[in-house]
N, CA, C and O atoms as a Tripos MOL2 file, in Angstrom:
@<TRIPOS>MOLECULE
protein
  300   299    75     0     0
PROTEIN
NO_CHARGES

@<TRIPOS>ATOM
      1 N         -27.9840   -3.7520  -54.1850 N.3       1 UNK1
      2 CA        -27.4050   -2.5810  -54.8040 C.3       1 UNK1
      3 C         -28.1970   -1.3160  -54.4730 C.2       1 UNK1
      4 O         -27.6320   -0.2350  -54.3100 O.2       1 UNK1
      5 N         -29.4020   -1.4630  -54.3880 N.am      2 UNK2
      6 CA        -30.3990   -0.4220  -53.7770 C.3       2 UNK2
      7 C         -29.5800    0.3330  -52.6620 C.2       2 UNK2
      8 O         -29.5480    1.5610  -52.7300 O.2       2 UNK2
      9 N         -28.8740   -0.3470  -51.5800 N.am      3 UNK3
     10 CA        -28.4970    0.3730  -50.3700 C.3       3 UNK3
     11 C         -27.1370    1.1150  -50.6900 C.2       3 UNK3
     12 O         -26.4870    1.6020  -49.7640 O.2       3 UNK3
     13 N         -26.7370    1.1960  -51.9140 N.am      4 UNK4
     14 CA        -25.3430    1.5600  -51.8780 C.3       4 UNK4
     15 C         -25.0780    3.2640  -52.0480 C.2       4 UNK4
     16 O         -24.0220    3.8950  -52.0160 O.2       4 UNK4
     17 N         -26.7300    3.8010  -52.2750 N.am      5 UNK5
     18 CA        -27.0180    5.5940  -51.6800 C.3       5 UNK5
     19 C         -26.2290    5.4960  -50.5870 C.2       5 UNK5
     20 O         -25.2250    6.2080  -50.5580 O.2       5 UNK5
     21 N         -26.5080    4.6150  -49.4820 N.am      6 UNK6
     22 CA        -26.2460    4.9540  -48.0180 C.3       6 UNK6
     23 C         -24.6320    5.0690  -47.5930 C.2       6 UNK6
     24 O         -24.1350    5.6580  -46.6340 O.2       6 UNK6
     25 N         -23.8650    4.1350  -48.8730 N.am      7 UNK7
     26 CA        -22.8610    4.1670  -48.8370 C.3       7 UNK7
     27 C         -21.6000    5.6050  -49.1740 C.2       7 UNK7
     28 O         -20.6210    6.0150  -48.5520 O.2       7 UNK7
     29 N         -22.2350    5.9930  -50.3950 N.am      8 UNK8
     30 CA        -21.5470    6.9860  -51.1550 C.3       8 UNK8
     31 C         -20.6970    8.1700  -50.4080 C.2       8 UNK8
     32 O         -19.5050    8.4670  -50.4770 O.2       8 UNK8
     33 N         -21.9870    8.8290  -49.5310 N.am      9 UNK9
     34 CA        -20.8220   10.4410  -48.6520 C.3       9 UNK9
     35 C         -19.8680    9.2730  -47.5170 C.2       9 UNK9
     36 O         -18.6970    9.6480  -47.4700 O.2       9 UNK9
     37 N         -20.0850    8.1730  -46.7590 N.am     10 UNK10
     38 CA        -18.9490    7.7050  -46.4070 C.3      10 UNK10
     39 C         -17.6270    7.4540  -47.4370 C.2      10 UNK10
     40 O         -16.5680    8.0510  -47.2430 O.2      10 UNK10
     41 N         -17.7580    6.7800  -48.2300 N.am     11 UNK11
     42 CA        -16.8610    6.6360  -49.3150 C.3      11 UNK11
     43 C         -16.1460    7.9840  -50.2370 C.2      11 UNK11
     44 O         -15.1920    8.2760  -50.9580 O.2      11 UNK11
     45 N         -17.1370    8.4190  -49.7350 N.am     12 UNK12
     46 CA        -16.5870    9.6480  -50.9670 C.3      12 UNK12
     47 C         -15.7700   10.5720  -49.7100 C.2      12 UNK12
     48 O         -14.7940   11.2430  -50.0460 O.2      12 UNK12
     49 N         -16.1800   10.5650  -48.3980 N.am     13 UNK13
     50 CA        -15.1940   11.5600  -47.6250 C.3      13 UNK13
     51 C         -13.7530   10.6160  -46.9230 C.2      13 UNK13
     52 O         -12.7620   11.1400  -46.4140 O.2      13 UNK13
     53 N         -13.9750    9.2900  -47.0650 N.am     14 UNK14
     54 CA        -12.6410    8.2700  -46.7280 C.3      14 UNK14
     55 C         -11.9110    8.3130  -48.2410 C.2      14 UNK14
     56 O         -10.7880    7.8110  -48.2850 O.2      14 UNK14
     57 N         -12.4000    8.8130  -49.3540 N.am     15 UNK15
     58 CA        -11.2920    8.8650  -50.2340 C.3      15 UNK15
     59 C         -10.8730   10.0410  -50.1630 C.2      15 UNK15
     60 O          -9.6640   10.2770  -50.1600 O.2      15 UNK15
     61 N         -11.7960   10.9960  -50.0940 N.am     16 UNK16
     62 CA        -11.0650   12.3880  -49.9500 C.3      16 UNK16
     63 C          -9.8010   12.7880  -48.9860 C.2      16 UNK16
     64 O          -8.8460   13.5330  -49.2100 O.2      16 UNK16
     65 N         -10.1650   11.9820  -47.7790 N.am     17 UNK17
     66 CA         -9.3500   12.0500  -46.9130 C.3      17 UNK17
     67 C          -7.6500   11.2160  -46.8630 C.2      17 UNK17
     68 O          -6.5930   11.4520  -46.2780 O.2      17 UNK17
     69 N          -8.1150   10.2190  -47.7750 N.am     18 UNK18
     70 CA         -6.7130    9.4940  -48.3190 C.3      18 UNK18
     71 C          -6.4040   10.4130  -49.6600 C.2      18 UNK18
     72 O          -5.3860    9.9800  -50.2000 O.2      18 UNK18
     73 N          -6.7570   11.1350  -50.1110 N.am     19 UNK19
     74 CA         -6.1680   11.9140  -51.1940 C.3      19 UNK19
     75 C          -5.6110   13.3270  -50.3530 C.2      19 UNK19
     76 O          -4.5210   13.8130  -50.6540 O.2      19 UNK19
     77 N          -6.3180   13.8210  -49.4650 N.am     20 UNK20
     78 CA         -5.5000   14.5060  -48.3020 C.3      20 UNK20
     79 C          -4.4390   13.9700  -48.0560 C.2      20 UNK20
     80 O          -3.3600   14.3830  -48.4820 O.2      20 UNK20
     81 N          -4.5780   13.0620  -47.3980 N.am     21 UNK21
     82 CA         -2.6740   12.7330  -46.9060 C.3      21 UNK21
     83 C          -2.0910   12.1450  -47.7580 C.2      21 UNK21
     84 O          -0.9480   11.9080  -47.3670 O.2      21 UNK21
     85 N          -2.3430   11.6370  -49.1020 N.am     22 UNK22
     86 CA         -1.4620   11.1220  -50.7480 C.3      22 UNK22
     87 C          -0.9180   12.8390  -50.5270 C.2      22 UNK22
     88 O           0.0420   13.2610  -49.8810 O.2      22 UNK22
     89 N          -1.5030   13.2630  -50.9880 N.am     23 UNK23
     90 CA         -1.0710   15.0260  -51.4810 C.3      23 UNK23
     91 C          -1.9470   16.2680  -50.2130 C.2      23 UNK23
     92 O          -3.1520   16.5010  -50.1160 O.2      23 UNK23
     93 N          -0.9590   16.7660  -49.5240 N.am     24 UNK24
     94 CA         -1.1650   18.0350  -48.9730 C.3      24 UNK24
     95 C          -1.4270   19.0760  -49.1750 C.2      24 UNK24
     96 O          -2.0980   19.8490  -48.4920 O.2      24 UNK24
     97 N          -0.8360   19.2560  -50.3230 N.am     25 UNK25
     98 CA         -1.5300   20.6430  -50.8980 C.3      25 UNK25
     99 C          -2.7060   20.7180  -51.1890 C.2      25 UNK25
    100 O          -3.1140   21.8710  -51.0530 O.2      25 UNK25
    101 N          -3.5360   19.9470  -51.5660 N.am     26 UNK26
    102 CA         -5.0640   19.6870  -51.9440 C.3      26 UNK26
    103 C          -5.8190   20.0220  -50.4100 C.2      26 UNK26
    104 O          -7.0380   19.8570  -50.3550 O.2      26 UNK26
    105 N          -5.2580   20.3830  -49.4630 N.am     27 UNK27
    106 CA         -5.9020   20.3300  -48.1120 C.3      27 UNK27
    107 C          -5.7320   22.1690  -47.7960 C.2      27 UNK27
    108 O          -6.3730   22.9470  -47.0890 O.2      27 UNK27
    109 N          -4.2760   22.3670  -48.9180 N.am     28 UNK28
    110 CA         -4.2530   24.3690  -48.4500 C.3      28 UNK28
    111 C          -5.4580   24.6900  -49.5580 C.2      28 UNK28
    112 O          -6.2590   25.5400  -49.1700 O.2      28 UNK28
    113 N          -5.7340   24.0500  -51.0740 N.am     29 UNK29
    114 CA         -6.6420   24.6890  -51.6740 C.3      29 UNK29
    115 C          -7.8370   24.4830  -51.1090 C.2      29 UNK29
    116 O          -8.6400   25.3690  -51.4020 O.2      29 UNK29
    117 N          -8.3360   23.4840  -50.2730 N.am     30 UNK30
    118 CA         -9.5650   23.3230  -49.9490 C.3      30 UNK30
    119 C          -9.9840   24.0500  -48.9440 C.2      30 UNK30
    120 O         -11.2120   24.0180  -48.8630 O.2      30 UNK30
    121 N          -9.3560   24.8420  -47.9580 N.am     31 UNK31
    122 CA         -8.8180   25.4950  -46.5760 C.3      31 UNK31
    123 C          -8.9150   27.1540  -47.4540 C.2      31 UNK31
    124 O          -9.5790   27.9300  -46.7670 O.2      31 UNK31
    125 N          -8.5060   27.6790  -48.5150 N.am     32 UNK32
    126 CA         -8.4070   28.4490  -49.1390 C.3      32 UNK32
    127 C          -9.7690   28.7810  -50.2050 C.2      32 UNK32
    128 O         -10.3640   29.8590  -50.1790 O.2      32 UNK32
    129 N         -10.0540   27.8710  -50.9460 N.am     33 UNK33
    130 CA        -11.1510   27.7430  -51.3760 C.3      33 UNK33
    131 C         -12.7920   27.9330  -50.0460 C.2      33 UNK33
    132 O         -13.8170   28.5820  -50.2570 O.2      33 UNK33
    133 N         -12.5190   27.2910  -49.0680 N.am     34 UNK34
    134 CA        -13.7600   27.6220  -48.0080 C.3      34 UNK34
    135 C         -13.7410   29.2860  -47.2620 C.2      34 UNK34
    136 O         -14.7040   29.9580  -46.8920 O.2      34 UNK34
    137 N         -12.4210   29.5760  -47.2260 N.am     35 UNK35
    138 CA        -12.2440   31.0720  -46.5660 C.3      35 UNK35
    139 C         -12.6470   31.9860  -47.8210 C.2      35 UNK35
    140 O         -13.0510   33.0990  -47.4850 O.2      35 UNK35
    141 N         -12.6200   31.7490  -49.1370 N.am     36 UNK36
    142 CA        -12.7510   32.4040  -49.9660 C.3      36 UNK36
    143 C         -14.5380   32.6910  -50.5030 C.2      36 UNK36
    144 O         -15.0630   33.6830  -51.0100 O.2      36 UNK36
    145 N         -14.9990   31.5870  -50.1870 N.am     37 UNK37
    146 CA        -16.4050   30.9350  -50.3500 C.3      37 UNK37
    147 C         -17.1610   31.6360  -49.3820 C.2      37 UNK37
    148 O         -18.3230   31.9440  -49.6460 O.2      37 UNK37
    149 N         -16.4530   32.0410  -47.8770 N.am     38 UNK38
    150 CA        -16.7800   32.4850  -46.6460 C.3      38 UNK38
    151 C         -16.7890   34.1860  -46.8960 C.2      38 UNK38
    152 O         -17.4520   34.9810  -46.2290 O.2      38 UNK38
    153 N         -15.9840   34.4870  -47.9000 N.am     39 UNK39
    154 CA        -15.3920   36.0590  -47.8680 C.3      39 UNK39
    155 C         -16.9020   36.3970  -49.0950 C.2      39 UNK39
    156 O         -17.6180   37.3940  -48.9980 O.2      39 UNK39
    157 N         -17.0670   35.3540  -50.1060 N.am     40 UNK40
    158 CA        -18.3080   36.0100  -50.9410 C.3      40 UNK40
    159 C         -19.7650   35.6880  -50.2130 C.2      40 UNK40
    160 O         -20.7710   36.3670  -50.4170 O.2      40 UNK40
    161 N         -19.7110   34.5700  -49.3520 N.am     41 UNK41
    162 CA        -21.2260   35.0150  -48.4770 C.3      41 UNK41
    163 C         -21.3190   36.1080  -47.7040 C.2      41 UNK41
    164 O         -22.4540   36.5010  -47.4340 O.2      41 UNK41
    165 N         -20.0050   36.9360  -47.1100 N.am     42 UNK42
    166 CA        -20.2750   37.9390  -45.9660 C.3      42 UNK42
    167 C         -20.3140   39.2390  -47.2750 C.2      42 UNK42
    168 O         -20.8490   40.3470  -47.2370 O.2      42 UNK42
    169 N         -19.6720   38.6990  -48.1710 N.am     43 UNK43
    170 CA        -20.0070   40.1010  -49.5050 C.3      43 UNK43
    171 C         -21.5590   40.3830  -50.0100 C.2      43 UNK43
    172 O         -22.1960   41.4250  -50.1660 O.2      43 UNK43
    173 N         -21.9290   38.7660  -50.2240 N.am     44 UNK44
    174 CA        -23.5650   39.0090  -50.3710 C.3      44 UNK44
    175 C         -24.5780   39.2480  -49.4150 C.2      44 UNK44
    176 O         -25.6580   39.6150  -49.8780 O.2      44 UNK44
    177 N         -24.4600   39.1000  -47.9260 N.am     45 UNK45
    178 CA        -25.0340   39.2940  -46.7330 C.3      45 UNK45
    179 C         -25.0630   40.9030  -46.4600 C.2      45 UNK45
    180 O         -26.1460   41.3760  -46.1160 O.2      45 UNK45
    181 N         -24.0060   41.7200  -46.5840 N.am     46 UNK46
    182 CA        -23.5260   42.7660  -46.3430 C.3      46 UNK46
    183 C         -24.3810   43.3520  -47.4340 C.2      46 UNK46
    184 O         -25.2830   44.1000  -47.0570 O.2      46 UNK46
    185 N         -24.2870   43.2000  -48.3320 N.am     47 UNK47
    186 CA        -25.5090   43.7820  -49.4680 C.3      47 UNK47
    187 C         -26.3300   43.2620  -49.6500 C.2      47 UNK47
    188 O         -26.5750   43.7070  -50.7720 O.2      47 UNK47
    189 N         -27.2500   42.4300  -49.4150 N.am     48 UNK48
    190 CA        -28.1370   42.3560  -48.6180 C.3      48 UNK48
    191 C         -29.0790   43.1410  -47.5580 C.2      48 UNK48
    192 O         -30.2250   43.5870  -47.6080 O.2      48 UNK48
    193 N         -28.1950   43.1060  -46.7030 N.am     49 UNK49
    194 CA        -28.2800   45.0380  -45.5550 C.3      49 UNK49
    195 C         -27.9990   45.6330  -45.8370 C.2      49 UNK49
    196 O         -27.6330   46.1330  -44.7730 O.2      49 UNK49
    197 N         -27.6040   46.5840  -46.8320 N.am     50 UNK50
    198 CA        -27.5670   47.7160  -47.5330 C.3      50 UNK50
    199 C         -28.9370   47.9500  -48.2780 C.2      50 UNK50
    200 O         -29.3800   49.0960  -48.3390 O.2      50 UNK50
    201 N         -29.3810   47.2640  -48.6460 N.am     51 UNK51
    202 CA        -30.8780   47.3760  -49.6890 C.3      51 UNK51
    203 C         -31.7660   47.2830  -48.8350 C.2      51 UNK51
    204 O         -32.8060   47.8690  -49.1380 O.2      51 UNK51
    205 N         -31.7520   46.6360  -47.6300 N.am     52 UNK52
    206 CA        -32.3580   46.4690  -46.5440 C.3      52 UNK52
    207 C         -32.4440   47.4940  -46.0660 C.2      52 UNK52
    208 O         -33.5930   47.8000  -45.7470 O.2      52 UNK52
    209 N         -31.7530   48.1400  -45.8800 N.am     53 UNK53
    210 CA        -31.4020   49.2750  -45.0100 C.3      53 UNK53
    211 C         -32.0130   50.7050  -45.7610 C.2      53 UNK53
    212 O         -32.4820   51.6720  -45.1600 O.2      53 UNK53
    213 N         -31.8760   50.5610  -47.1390 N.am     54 UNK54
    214 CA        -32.3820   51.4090  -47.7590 C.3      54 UNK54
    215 C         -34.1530   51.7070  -47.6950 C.2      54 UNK54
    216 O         -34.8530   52.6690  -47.3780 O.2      54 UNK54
    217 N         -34.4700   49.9480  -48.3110 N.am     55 UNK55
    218 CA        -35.8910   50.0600  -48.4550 C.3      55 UNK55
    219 C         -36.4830   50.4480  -47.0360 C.2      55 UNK55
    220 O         -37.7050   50.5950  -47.0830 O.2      55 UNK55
    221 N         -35.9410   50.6420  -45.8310 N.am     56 UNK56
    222 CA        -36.1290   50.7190  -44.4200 C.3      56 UNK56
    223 C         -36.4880   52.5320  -44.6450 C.2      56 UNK56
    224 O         -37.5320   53.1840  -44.6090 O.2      56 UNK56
    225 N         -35.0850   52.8720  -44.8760 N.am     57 UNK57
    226 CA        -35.2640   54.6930  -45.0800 C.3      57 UNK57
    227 C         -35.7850   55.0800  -45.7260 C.2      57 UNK57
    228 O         -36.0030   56.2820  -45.5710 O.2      57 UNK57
    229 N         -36.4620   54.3170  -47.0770 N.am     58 UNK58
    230 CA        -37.4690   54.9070  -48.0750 C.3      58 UNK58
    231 C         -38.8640   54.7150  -46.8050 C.2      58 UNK58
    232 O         -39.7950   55.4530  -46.4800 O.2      58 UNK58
    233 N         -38.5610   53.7990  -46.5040 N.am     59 UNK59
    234 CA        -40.2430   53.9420  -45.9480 C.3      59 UNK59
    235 C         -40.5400   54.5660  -44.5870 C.2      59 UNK59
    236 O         -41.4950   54.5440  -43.8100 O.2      59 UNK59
    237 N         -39.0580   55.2590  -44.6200 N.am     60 UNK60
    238 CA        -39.2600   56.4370  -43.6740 C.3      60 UNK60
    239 C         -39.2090   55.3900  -41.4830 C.2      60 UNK60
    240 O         -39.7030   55.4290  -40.3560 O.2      60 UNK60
    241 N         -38.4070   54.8190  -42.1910 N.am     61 UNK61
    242 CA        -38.3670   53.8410  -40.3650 C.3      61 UNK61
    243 C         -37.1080   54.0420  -39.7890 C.2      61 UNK61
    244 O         -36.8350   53.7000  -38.6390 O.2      61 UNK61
    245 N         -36.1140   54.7440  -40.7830 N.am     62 UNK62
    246 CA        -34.6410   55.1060  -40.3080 C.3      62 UNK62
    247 C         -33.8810   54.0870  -40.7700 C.2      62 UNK62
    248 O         -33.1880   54.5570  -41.6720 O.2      62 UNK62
    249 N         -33.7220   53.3040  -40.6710 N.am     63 UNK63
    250 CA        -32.5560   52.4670  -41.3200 C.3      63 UNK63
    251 C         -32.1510   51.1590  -40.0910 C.2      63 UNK63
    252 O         -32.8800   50.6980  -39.2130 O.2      63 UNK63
    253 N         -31.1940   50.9250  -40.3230 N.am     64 UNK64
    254 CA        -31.2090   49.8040  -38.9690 C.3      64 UNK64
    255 C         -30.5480   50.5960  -37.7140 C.2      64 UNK64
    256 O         -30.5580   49.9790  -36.6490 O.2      64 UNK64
    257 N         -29.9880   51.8630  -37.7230 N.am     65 UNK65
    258 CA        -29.2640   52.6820  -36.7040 C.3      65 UNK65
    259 C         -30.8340   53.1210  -35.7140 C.2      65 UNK65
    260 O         -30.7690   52.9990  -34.4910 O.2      65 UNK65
    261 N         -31.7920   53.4750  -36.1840 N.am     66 UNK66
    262 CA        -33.1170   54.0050  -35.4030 C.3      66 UNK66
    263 C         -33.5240   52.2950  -34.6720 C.2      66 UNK66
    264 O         -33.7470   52.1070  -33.4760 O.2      66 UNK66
    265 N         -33.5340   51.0540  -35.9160 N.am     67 UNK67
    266 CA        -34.2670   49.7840  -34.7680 C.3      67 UNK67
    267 C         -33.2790   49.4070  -34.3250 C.2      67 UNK67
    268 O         -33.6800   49.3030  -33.1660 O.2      67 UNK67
    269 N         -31.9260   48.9960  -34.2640 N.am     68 UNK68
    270 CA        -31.0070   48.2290  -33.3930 C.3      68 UNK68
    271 C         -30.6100   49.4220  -32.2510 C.2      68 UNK68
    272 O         -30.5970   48.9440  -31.1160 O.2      68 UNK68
    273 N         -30.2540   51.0000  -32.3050 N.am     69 UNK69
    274 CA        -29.8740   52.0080  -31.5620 C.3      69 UNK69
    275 C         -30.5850   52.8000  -30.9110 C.2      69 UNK69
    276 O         -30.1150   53.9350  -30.8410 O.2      69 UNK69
    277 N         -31.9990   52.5550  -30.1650 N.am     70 UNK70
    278 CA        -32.9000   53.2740  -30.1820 C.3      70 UNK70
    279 C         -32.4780   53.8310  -28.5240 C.2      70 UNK70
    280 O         -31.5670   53.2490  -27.9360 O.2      70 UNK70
    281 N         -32.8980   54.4870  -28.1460 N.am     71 UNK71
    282 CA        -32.9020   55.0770  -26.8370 C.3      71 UNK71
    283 C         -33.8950   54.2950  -26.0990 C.2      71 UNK71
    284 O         -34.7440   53.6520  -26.7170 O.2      71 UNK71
    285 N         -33.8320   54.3090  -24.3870 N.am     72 UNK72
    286 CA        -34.2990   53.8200  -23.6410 C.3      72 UNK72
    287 C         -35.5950   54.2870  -23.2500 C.2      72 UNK72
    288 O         -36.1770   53.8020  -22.2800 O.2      72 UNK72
    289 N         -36.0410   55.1320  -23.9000 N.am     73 UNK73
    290 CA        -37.5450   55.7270  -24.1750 C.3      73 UNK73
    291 C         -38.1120   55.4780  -25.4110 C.2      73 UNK73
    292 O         -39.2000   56.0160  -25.6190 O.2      73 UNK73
    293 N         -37.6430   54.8030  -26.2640 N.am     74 UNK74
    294 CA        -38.1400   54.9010  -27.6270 C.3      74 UNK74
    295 C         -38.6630   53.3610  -27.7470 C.2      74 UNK74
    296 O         -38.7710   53.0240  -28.9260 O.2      74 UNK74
    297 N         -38.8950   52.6890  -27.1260 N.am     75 UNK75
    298 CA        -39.4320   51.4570  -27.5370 C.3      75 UNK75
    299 C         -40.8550   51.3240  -27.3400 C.2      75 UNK75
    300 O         -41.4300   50.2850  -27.6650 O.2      75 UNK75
@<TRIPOS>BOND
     1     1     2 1
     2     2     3 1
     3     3     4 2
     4     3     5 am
     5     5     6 1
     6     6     7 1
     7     7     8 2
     8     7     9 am
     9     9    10 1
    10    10    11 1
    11    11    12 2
    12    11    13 am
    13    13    14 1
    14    14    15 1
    15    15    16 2
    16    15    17 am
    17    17    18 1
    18    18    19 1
    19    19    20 2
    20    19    21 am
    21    21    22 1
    22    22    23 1
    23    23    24 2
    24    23    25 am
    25    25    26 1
    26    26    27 1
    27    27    28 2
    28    27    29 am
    29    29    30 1
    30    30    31 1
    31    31    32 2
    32    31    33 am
    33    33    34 1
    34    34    35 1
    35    35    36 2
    36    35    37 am
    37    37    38 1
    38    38    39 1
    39    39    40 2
    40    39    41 am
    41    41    42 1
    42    42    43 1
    43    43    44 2
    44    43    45 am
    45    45    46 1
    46    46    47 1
    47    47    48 2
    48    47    49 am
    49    49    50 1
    50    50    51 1
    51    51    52 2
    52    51    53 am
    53    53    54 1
    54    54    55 1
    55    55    56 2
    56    55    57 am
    57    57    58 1
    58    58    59 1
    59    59    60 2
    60    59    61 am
    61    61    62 1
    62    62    63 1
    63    63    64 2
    64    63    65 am
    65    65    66 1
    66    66    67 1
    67    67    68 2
    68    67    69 am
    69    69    70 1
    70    70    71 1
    71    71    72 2
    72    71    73 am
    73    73    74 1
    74    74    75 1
    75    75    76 2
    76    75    77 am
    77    77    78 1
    78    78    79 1
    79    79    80 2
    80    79    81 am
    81    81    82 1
    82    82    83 1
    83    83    84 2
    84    83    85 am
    85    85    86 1
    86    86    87 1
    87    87    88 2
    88    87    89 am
    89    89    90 1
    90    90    91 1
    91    91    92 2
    92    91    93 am
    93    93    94 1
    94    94    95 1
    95    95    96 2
    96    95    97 am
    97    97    98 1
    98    98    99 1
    99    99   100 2
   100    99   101 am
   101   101   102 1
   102   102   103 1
   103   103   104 2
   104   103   105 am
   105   105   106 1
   106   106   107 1
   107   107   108 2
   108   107   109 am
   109   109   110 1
   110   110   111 1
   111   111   112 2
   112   111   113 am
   113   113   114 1
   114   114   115 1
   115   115   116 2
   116   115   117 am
   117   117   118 1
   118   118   119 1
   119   119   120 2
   120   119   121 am
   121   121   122 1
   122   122   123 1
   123   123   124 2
   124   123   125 am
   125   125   126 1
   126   126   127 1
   127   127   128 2
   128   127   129 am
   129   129   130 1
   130   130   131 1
   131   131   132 2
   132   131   133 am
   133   133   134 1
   134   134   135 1
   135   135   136 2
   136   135   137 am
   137   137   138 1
   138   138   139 1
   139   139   140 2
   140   139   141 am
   141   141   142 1
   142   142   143 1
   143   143   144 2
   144   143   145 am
   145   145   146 1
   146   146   147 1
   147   147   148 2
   148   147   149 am
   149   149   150 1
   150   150   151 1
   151   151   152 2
   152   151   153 am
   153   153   154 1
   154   154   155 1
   155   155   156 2
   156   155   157 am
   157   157   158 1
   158   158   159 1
   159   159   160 2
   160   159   161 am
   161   161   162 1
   162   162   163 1
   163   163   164 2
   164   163   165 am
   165   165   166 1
   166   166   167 1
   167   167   168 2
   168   167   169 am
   169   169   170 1
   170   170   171 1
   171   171   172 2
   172   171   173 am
   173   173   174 1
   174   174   175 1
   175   175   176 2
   176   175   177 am
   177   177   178 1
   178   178   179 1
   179   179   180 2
   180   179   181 am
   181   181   182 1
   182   182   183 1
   183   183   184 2
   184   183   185 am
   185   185   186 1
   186   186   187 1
   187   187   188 2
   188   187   189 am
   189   189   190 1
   190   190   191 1
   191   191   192 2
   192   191   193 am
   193   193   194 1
   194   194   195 1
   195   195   196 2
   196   195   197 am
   197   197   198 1
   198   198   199 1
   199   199   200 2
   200   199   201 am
   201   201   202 1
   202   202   203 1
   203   203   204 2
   204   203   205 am
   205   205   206 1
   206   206   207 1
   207   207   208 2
   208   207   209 am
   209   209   210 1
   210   210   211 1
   211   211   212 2
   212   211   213 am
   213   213   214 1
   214   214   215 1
   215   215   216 2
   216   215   217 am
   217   217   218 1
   218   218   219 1
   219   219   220 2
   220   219   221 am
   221   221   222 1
   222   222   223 1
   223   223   224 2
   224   223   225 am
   225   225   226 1
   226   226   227 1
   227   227   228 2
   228   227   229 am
   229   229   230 1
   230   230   231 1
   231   231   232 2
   232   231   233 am
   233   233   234 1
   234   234   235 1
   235   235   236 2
   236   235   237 am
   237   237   238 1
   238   238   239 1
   239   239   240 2
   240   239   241 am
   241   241   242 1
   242   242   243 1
   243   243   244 2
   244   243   245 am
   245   245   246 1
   246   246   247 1
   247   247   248 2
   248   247   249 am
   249   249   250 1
   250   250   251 1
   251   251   252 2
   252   251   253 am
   253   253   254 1
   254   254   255 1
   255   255   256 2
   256   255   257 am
   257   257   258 1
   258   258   259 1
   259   259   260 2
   260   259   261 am
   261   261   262 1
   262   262   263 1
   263   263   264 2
   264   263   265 am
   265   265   266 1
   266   266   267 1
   267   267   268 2
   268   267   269 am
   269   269   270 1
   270   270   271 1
   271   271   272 2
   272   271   273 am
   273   273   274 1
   274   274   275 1
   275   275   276 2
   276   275   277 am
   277   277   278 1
   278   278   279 1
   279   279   280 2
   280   279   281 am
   281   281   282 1
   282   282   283 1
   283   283   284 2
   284   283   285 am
   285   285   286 1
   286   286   287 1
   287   287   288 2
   288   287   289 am
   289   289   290 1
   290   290   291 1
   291   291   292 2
   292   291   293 am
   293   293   294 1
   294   294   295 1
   295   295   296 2
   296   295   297 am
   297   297   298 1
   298   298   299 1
   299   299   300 2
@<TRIPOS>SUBSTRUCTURE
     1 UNK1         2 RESIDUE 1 A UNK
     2 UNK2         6 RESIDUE 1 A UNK
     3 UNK3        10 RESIDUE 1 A UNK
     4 UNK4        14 RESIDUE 1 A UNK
     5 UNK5        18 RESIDUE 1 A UNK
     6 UNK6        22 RESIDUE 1 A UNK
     7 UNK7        26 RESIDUE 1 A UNK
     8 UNK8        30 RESIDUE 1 A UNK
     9 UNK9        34 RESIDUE 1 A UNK
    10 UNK10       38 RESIDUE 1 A UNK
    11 UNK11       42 RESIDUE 1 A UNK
    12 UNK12       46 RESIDUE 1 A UNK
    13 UNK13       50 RESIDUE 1 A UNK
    14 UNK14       54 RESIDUE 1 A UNK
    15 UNK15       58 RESIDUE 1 A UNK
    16 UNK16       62 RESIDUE 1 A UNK
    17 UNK17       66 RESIDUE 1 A UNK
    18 UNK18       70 RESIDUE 1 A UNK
    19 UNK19       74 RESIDUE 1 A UNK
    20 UNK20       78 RESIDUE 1 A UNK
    21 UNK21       82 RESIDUE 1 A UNK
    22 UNK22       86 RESIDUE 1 A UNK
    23 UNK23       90 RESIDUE 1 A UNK
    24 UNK24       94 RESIDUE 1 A UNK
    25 UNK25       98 RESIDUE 1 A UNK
    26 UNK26      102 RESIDUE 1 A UNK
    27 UNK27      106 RESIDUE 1 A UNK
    28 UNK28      110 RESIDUE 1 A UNK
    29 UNK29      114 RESIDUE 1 A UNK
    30 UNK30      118 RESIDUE 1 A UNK
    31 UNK31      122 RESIDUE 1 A UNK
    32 UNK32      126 RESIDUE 1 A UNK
    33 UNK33      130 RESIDUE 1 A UNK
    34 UNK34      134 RESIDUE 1 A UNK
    35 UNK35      138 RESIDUE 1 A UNK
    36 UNK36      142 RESIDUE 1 A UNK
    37 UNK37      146 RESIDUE 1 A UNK
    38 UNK38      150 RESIDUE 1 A UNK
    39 UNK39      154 RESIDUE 1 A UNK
    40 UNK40      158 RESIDUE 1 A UNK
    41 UNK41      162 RESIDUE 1 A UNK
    42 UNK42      166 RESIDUE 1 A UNK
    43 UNK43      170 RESIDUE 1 A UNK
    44 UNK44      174 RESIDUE 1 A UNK
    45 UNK45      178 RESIDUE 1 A UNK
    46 UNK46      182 RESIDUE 1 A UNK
    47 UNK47      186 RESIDUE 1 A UNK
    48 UNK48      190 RESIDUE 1 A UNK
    49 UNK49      194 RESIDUE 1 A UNK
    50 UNK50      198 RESIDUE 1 A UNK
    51 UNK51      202 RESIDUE 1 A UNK
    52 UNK52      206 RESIDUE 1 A UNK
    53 UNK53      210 RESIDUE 1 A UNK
    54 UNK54      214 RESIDUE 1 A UNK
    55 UNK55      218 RESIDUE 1 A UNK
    56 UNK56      222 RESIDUE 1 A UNK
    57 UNK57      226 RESIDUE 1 A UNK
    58 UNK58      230 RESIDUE 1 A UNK
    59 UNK59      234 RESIDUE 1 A UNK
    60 UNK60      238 RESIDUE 1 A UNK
    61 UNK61      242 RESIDUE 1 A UNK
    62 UNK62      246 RESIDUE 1 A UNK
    63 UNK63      250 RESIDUE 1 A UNK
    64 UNK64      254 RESIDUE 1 A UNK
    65 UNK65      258 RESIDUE 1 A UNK
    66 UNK66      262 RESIDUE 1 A UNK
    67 UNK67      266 RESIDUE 1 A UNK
    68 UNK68      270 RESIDUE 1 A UNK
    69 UNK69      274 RESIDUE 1 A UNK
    70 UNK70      278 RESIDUE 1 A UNK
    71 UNK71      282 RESIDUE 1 A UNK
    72 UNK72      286 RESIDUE 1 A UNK
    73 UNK73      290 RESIDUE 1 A UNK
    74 UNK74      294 RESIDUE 1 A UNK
    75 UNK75      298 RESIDUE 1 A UNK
């Protein structure tokens, strides 16, 4: 019974996958649910670089437009 850890994410994604094709719709919420999941990491990433970007111009380095845009003399 010890080995039956090893078993579980097989089992648990061969039922998921027979509850996929029992019922289809459970496959648009899950498809919907990950794009949605996808839309609040690029919301928290994005602010993220904004504060980033700030604490950059407080300390007087320009922001990310001066290190990613710099001119071909400025490095």
């Amino acid at each position: 019974m010890d080995s039956l850890k090893y078993y579980v994410p097989g089992i648990f994604l061969i039922a998921s996958s027979l509850l996929i094709i029992a019922f289809p719709q459970i496959l648009v919420a899950i498809v919907s649910a990950c794009i949605f999941m996808a839309g609040i990491t690029a919301l928290g990433i994005g602010n993220l670089m904004k504060h980033y970007d700030r604490e950059l111009k407080a300390r007087g380095e320009g922001g990310f437009v001066n290190i990613f845009f710099r001119g071909p003399g400025r490095w």
